[in-house]
C-alpha positions in Angstrom: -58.0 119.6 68.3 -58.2 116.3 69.6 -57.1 114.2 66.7 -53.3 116.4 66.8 -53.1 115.6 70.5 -53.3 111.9 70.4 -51.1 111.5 67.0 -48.5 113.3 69.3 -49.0 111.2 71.9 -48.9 107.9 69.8 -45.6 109.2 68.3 -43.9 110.2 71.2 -43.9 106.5 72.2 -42.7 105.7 68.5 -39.9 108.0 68.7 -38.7 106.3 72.0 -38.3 103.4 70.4 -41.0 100.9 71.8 -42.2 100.7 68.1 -41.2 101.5 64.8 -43.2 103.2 62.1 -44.2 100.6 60.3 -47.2 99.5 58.1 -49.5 98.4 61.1 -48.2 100.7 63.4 -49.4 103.6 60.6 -52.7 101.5 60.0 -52.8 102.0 64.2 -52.6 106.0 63.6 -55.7 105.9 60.9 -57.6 103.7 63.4 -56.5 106.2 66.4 -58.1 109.4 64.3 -61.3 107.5 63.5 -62.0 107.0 67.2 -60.3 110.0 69.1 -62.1 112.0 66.8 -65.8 111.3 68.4 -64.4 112.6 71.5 -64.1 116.2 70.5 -67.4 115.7 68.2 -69.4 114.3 71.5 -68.0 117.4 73.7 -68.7 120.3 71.3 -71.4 119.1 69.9 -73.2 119.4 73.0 -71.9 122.1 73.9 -73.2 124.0 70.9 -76.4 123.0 71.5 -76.8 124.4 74.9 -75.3 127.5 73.2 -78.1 127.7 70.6 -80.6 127.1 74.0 -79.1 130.4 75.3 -76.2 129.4 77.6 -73.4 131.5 77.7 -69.8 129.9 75.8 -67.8 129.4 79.0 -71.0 127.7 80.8 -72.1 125.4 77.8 -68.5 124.1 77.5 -68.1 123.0 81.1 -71.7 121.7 81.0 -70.3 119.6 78.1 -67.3 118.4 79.9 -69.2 117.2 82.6 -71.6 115.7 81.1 -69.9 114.3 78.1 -67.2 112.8 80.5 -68.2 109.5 80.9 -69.7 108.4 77.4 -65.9 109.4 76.7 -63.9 107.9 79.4 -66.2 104.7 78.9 -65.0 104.7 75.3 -61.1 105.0 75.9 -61.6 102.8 78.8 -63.6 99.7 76.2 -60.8 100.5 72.9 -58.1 100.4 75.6 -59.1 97.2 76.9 -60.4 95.6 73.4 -56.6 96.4 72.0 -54.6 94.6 75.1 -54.8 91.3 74.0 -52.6 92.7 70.9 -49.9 93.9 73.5 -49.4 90.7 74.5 -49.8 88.5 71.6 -47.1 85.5 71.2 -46.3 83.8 68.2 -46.2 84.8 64.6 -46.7 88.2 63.5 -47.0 89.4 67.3 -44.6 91.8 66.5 -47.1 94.0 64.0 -50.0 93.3 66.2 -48.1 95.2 69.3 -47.5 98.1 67.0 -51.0 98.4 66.1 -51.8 98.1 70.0 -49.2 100.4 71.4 -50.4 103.4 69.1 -53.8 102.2 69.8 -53.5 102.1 73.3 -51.1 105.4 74.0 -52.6 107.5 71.6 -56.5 107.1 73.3 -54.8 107.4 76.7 -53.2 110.5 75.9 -55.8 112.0 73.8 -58.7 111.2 76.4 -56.5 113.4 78.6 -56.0 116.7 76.3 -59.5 116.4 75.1 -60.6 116.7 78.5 -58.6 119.2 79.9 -57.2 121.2 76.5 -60.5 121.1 74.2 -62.5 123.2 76.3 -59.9 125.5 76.8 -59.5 126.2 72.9 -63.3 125.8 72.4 -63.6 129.0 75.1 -61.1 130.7 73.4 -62.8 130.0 69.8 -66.0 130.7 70.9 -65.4 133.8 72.6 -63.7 135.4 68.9 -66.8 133.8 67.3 -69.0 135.8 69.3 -66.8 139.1 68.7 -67.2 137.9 65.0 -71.1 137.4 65.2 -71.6 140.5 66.9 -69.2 142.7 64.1 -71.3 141.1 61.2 -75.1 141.5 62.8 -73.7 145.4 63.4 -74.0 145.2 66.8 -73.7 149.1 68.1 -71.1 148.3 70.8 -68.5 146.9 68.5 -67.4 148.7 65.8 -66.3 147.2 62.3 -62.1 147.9 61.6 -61.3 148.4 65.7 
């Protein structure tokens, strides 16, 4: 869910024209997925461990989000600061290196933001039909297979 997010908001900036889609700016967008991507794996990762502990769906994901906040916020803030000397390179082939950094830099920003506040929304919506799934195929009594 995360990786979607932040290619959307890496591409909003592209379409407003600070950037073009170029080679680098493209190699910028497969660097963005490798790294956004550990965001959503930290926070439901965890969180399906506390659910195999027991704890209820809605609990284990805000558990998550708390806890998992600042491993994440300390990575977006250490890529976001790592990729500004590329914003403002001079000289020769500054211009690709600012494409590699703006989609760099936008699309963890933005990204960081959804995953906090939109992943655990679709991971309480996902879990909860997972556990109407899991209770259909164990033959739990109180829900009934075809309803």
């Amino acid at each position: 869910m995360t990786v979607p997010m932040s290619l959307c908001g890496a591409l909003i900036f592209l379409t407003l024209d600070f950037a073009t889609l170029s080679l680098f700016s493209q190699v910028g967008l497969i660097t963005l997925v490798g790294l956004i991507s550990k965001h959503g794996i930290l926070m439901v990762d965890f969180a399906r461990r506390l659910q195999a502990r027991g704890v209820a769906f809605e609990e284990a994901i805000i558990e998550a989000a708390a806890v998992r906040l600042r491993p994440i916020l300390m990575t977006t803030a250490a890529i976001v600061m790592a990729v500004i000397p590329l914003l403002i390179a001079s000289g020769p082939g500054a211009v690709s290196r600012y494409h590699i950094g703006l989609v760099i830099v936008t699309g963890m920003s933005i990204g960081t933001v959804f995953t906090l506040f939109v992943l655990p929304v679709v991971y309480t919506y996902v879990a909860e039909r997972r556990e109407g799934v899991v209770a259909q195929i164990q033959g739990n009594p109180l829900v009934q297979v075809g309803e």
